[in-house]
C-alpha positions as a Markdown table, in Angstrom:
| # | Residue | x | y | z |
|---|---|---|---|---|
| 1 | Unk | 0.0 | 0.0 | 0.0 |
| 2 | Unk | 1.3 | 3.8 | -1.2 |
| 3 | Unk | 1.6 | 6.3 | 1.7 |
| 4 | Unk | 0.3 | 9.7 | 0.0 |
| 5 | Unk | 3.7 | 10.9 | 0.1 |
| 6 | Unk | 4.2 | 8.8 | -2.6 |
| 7 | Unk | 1.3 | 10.2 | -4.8 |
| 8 | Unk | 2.9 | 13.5 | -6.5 |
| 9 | Unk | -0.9 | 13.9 | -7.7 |
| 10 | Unk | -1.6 | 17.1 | -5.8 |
| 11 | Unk | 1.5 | 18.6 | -6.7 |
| 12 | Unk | 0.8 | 22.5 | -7.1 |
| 13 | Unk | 3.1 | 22.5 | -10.5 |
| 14 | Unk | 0.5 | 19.8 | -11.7 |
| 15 | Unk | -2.1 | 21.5 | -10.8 |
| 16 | Unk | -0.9 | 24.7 | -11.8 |
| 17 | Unk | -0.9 | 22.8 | -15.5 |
| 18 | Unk | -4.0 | 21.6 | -15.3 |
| 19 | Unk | -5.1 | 25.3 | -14.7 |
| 20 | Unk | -3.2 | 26.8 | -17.4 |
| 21 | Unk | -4.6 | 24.3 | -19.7 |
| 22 | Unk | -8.0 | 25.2 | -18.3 |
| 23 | Unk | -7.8 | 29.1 | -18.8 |
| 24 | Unk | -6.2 | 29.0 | -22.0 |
| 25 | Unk | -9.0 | 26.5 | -23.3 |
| 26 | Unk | -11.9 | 28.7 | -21.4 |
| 27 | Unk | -10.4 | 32.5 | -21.8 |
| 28 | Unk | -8.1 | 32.0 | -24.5 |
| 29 | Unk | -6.4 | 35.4 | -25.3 |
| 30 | Unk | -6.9 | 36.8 | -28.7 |
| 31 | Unk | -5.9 | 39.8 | -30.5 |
| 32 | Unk | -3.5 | 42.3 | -29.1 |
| 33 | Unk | -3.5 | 39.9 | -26.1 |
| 34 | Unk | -2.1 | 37.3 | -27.9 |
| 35 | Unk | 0.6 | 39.1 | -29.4 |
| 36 | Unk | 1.8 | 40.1 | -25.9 |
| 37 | Unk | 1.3 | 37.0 | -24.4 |
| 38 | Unk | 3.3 | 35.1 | -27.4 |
| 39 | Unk | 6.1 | 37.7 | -26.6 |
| 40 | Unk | 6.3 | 36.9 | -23.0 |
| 41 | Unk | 6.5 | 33.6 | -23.7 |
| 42 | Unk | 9.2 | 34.1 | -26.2 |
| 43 | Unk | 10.9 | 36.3 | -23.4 |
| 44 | Unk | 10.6 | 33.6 | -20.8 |
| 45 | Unk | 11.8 | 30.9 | -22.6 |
| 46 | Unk | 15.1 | 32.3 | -23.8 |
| 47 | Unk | 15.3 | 33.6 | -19.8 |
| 48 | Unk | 14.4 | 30.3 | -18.7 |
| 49 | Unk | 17.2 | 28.6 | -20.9 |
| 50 | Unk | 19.7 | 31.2 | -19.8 |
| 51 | Unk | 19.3 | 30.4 | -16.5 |
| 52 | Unk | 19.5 | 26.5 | -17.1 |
| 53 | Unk | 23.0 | 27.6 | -18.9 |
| 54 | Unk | 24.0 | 29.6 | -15.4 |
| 55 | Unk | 22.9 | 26.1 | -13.5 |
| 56 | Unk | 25.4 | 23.4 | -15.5 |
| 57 | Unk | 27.7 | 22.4 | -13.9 |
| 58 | Unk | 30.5 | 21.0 | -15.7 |
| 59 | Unk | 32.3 | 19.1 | -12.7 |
| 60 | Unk | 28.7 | 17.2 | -12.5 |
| 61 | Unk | 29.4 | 16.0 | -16.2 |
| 62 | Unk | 32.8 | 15.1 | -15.8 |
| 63 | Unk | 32.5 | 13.1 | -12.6 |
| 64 | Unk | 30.4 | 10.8 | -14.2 |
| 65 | Unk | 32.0 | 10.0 | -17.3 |
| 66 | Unk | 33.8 | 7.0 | -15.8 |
| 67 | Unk | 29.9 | 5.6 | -15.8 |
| 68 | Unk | 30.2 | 5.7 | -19.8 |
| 69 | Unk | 28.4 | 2.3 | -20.6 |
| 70 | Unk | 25.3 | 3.4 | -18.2 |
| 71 | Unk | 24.9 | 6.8 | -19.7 |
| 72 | Unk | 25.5 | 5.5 | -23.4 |
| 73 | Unk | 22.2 | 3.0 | -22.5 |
| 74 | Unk | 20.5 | 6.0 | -21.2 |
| 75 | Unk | 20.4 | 8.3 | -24.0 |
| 76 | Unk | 20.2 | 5.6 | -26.1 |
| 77 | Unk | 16.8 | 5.0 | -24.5 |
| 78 | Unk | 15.7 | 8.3 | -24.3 |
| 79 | Unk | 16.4 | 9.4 | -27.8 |
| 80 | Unk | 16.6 | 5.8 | -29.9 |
| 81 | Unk | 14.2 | 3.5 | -28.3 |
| 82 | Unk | 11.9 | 6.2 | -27.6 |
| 83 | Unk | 11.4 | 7.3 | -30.9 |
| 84 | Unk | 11.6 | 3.9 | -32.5 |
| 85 | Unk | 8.7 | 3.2 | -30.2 |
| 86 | Unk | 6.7 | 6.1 | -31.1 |
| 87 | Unk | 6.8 | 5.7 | -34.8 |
| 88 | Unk | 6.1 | 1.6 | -34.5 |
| 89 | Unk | 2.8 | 2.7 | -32.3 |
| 90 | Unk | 1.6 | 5.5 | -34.9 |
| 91 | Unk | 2.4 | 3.2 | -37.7 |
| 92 | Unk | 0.3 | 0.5 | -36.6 |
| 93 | Unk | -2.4 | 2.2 | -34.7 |
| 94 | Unk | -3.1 | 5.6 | -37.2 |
| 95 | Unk | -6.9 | 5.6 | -37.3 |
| 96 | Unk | -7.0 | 5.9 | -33.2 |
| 97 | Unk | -5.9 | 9.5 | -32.8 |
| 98 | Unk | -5.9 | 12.0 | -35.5 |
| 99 | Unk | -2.8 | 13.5 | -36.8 |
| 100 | Unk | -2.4 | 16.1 | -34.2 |
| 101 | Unk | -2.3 | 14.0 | -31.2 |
| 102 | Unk | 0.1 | 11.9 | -32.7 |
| 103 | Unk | 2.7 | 14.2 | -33.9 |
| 104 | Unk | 2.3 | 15.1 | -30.0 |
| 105 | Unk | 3.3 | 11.5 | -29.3 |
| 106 | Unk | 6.1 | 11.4 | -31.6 |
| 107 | Unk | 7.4 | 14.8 | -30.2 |
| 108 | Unk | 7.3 | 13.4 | -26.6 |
| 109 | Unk | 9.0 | 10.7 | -27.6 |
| 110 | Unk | 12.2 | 13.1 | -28.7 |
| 111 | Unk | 12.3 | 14.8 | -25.7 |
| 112 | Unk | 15.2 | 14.5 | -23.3 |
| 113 | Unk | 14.7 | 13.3 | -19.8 |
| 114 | Unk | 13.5 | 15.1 | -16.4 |
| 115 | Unk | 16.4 | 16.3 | -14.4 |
| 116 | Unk | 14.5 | 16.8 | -10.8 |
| 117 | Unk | 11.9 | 14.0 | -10.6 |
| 118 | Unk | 14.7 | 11.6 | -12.4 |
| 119 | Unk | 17.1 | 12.3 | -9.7 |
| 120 | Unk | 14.5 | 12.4 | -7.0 |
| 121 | Unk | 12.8 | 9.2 | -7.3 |
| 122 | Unk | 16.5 | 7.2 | -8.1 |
| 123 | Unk | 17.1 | 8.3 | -4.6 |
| 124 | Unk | 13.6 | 7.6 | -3.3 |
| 125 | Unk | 14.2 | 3.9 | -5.0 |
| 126 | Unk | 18.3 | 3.8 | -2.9 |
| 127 | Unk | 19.9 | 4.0 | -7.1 |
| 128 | Unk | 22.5 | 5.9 | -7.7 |
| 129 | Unk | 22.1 | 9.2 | -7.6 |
| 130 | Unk | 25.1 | 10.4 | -8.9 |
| 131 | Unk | 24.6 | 8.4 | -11.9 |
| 132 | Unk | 21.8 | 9.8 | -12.4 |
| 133 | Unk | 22.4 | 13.5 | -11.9 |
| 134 | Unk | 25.2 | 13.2 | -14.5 |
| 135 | Unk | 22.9 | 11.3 | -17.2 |
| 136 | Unk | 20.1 | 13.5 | -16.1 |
| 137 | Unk | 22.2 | 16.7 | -16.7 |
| 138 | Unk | 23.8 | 14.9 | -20.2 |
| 139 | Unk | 20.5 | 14.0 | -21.5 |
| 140 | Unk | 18.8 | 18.0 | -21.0 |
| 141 | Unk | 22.3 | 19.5 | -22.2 |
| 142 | Unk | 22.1 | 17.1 | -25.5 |
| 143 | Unk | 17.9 | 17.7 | -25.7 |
| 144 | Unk | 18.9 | 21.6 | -26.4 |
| 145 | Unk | 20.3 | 20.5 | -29.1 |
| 146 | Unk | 18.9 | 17.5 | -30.5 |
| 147 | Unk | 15.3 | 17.5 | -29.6 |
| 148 | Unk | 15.0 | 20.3 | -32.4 |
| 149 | Unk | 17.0 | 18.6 | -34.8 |
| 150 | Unk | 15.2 | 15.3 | -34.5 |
| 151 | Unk | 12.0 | 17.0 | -34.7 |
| 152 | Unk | 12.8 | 18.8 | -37.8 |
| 153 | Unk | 14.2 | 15.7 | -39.5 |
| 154 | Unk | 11.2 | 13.2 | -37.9 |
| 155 | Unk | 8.1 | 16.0 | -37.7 |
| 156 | Unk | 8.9 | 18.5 | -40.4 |
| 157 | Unk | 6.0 | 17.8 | -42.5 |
| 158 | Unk | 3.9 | 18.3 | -39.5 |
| 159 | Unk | 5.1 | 20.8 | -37.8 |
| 160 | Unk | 4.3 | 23.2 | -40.8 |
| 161 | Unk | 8.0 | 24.4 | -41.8 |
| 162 | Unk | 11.1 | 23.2 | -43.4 |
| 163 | Unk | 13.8 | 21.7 | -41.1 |
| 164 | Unk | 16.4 | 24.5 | -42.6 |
| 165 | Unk | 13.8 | 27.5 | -41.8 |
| 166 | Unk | 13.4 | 26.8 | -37.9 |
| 167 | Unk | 17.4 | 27.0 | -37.2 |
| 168 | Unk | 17.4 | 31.1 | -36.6 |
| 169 | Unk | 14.9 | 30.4 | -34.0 |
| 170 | Unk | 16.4 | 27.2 | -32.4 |
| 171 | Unk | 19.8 | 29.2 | -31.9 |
| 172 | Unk | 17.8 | 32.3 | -31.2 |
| 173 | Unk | 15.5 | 31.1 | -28.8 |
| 174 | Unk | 16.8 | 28.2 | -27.2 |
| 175 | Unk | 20.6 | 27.5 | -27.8 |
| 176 | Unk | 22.2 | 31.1 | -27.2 |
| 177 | Unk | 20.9 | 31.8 | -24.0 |
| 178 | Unk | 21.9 | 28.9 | -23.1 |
| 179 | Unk | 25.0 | 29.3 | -24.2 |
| 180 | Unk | 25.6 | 32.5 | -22.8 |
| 181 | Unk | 24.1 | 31.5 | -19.6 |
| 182 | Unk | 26.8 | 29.1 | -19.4 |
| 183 | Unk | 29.4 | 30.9 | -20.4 |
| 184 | Unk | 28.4 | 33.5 | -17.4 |
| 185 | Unk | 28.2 | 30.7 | -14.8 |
| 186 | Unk | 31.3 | 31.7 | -13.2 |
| 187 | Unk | 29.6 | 35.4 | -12.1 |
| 188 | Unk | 26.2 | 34.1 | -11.8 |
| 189 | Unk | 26.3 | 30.4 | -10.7 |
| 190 | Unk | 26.4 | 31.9 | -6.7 |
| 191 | Unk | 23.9 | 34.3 | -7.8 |
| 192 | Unk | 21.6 | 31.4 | -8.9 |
| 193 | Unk | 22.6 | 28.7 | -6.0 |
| 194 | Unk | 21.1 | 31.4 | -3.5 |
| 195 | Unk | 18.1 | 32.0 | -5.2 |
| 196 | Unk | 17.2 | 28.7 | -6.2 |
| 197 | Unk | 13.5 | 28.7 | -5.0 |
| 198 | Unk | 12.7 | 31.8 | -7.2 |
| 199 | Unk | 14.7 | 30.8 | -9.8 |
| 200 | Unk | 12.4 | 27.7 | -9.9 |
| 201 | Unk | 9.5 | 29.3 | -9.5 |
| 202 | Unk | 10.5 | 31.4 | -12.5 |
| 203 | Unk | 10.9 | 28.0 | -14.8 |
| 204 | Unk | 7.4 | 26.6 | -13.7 |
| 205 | Unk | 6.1 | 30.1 | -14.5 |
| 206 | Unk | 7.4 | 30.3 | -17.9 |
| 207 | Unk | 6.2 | 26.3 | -18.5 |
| 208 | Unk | 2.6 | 27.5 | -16.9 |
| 209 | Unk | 2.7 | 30.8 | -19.5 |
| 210 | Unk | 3.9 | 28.2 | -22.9 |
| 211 | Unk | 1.1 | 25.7 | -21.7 |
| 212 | Unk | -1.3 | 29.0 | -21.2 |
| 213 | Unk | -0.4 | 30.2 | -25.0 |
| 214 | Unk | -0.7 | 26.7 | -26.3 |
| 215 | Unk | -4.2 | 26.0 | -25.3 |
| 216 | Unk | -5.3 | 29.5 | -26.1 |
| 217 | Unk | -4.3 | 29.1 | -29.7 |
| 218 | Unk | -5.6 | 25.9 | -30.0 |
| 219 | Unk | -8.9 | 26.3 | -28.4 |
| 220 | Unk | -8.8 | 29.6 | -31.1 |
| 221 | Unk | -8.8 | 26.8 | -33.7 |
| 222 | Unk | -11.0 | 24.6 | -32.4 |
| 223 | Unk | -9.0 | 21.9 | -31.0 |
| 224 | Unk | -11.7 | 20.5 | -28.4 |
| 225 | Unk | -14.5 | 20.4 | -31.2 |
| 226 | Unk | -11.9 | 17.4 | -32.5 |
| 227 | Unk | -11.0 | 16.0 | -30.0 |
| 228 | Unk | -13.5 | 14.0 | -28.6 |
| 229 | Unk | -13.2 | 12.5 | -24.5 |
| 230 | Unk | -12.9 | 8.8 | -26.5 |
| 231 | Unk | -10.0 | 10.3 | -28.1 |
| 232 | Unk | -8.0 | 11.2 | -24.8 |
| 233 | Unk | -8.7 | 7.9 | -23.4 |
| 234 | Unk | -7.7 | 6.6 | -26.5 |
| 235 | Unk | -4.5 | 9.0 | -26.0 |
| 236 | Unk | -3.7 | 8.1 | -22.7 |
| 237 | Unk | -4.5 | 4.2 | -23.5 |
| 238 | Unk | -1.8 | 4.5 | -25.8 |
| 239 | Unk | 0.9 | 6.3 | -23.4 |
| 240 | Unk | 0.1 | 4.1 | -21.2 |
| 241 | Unk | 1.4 | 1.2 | -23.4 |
| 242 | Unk | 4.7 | 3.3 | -24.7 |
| 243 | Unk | 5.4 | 3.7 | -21.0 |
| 244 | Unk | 4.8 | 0.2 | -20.2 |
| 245 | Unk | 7.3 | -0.6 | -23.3 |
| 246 | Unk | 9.6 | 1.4 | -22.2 |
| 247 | Unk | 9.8 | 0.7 | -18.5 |
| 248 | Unk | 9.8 | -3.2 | -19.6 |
| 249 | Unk | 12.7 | -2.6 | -22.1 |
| 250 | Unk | 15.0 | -0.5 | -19.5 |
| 251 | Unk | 14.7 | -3.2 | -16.8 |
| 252 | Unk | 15.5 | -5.8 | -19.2 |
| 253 | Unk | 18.6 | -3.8 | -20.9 |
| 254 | Unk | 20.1 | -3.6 | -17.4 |
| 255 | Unk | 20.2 | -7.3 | -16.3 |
| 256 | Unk | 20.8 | -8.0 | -19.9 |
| 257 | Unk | 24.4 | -5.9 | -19.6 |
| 258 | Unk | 24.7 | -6.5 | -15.6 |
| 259 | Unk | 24.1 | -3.8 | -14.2 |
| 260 | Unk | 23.9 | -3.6 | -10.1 |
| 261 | Unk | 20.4 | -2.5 | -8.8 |
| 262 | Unk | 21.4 | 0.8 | -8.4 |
| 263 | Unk | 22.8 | 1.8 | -11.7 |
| 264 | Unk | 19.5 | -0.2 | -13.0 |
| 265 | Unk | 17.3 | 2.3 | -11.3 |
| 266 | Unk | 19.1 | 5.0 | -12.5 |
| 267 | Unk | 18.9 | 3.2 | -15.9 |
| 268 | Unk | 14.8 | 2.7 | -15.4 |
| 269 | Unk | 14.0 | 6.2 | -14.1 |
| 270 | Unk | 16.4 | 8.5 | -16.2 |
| 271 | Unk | 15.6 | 6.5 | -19.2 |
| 272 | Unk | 11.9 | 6.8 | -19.2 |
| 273 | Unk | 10.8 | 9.9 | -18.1 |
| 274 | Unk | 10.5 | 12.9 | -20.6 |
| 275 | Unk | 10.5 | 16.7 | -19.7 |
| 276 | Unk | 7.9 | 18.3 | -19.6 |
| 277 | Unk | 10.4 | 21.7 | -18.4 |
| 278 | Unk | 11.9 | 21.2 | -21.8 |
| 279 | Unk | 9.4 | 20.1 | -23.8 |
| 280 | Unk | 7.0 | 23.0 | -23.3 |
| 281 | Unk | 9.1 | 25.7 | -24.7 |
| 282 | Unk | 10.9 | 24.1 | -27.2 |
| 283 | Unk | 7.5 | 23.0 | -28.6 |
| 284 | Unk | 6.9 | 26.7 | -28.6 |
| 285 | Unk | 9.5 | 27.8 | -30.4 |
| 286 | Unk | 9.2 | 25.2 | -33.2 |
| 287 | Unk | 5.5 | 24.1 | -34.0 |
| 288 | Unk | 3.2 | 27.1 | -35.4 |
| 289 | Unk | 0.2 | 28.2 | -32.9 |
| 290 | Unk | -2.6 | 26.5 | -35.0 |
| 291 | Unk | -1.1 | 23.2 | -34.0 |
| 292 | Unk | 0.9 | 23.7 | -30.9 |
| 293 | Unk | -2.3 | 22.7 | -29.1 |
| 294 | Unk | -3.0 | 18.9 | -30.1 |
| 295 | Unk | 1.2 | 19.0 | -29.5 |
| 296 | Unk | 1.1 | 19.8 | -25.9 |
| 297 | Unk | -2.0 | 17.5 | -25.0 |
| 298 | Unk | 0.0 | 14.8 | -25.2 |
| 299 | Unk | 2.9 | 15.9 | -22.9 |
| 300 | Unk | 0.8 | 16.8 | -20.3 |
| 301 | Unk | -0.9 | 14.0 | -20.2 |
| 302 | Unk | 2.2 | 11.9 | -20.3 |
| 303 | Unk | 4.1 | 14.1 | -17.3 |
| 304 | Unk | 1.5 | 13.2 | -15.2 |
| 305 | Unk | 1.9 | 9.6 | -15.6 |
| 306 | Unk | 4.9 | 9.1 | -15.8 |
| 307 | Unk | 5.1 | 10.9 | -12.1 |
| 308 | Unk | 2.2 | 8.1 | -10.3 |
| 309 | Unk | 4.0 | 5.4 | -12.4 |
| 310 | Unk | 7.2 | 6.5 | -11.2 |
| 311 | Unk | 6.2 | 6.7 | -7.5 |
| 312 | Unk | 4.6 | 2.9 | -7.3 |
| 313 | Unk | 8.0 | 1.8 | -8.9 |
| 314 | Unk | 10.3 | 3.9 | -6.6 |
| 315 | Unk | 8.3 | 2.7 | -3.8 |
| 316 | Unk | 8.9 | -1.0 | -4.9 |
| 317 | Unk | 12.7 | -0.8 | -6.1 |
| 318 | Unk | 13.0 | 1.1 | -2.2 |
| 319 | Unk | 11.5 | -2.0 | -0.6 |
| 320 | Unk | 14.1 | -4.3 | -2.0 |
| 321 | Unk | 17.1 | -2.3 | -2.1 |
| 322 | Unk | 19.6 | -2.2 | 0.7 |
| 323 | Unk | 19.6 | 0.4 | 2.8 |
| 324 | Unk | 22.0 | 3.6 | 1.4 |
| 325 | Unk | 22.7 | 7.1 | 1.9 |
| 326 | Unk | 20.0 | 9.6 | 2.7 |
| 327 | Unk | 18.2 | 11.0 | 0.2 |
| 328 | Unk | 20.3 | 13.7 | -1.6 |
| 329 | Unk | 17.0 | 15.1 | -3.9 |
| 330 | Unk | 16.7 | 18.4 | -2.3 |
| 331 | Unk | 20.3 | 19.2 | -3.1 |
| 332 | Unk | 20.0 | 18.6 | -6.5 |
| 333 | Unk | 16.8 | 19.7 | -7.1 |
């Protein structure tokens, strides 16, 4: 039996999403509105990304290099199996969701993996966590710059623009702030460790403000005329399954190599979840407004189960697991 502690379903950031989603689809903004809001979202993306760049930490990377072989099967997870997944479900299951819906599935499916919740529930579960604050930090550092790329190359028909014509605002948008936030890190990384909690609430406030803009536009077109309430549980039927797949595949992947327990967990957790942080903005900055919508349904969806999936797992993986260090999740956070 799961103590509530376990349950991350009243999370406020959850239900600040489910909110967002809710206002944008009720009072969407239109006009002038929109304009303004679409340039605060802009701003607060290429802020948010800045201050990811201020965050890396480059000794974090490099101490876990000598884990090579389990942060090779992680990203090969997260951006390989993933989208090999993806493509096989849509190609065999079409008719079920419209063409929307499953370019949102696909783009999930690209993302890179949680940093916070990945490292937090390997320590819940006794992994290690310093595994999987290095493949965390890896896997968001290469999703800047591949997520993009792979969606141009994978989506581009869908996402209504030639792979070449969305590079200005990839590097615009997302990759030079980051870059420059980086490259500041060494007059601004105090700066940031003392004002973590605002700094984080500035992230889920830009998140909230791309998922806000997303559902405005798409209830502006019409988005919950087509999709029907058979459709989402159509949608989260099939999430359900790629998450099944993919939790099944990493378990199996690790005893097949020989992995301990712990770099397993890290190898389960890190290597099935996808970001909703990252996903939300860079959706933004590359899908046109019309279909951003049926784009972001998806990813909600799938950060929310992905979280109770996680915590029954963590739970069980906790009960087995010898007894290690306390939990180091706040730290890292």
């Amino acid at each position: 039996m799961l103590g509530l502690k376990s349950l991350p379903a009243l999370d406020p950031f959850l239900l600040g999403l489910v909110t967002a989603a809710a206002l944008g689809s009720l009072i969407p903004c239109q006009g002038g509105w929109a304009t303004l809001a679409q340039a605060a979202t802009t701003l607060a993306i290429g802020v948010m990304f800045f201050m990811q760049g201020v965050r890396l930490s480059r000794q974090a990377i490099l101490a876990g290099l000598a884990h090579w072989r389990l942060h090779l099967a992680i990203l090969a997870c997260t951006f390989v199996l993933y989208p090999v997944l993806g493509l096989t479900l849509r190609a065999v299951a079409t008719p079920l969701l419209p063409a929307s819906l499953w370019t949102g599935v696909i783009f999930l499916c690209l993302l890179p993996s949680t940093v916070q919740s990945s490292i937090a529930y390997v320590s819940i579960a006794r992994g290690d966590v310093a595994a999987a604050v290095c493949a965390a930090t890896a896997s968001n550092l290469l999703g800047v710059l591949l997520t993009p790329v792979l969606a141009a190359l994978v989506l581009g028909t869908h996402a209504g623009a030639a792979p070449l014509s969305e590079v200005g605002k990839i590097a615009t948008h997302i990759l030079a702030p980051f870059v420059v936030g980086h490259l500041l890190r060494p007059w601004l990384g105090d700066w940031a460790a003392r004002h973590k909690p605002i700094l984080t609430l500035s992230d889920r406030g830009s998140i909230l403000l791309a998922v806000y803009t997303a559902f405005s536009a798409a209830a502006l077109e019409g988005i919950w005329r087509q999709v029907t309430p058979v459709m989402l549980l159509t949608l989260l039927a099939v999430e359900a399954l790629l998450l099944a797949c993919v939790l099944t595949a990493t378990t199996l992947l690790s005893r097949r190599i020989g992995f301990p327990t712990e770099d397993e967990i890290a190898l389960v957790f890190c290597g099935s979840k996808k970001s909703l942080a990252s996903g939300a903005p860079i959706a933004s900055v590359i899908f046109p407004a019309a279909t951003l919508g049926g784009v972001i349904i998806p990813l909600v969806l799938f950060h929310q189960m992905q979280l109770m999936v996680a915590a029954a797992l963590a739970r069980r993986y906790a009960r087995r697991a010898p007894d290690q260090a306390q939990t180091v999740a706040e730290a890292v956070a």
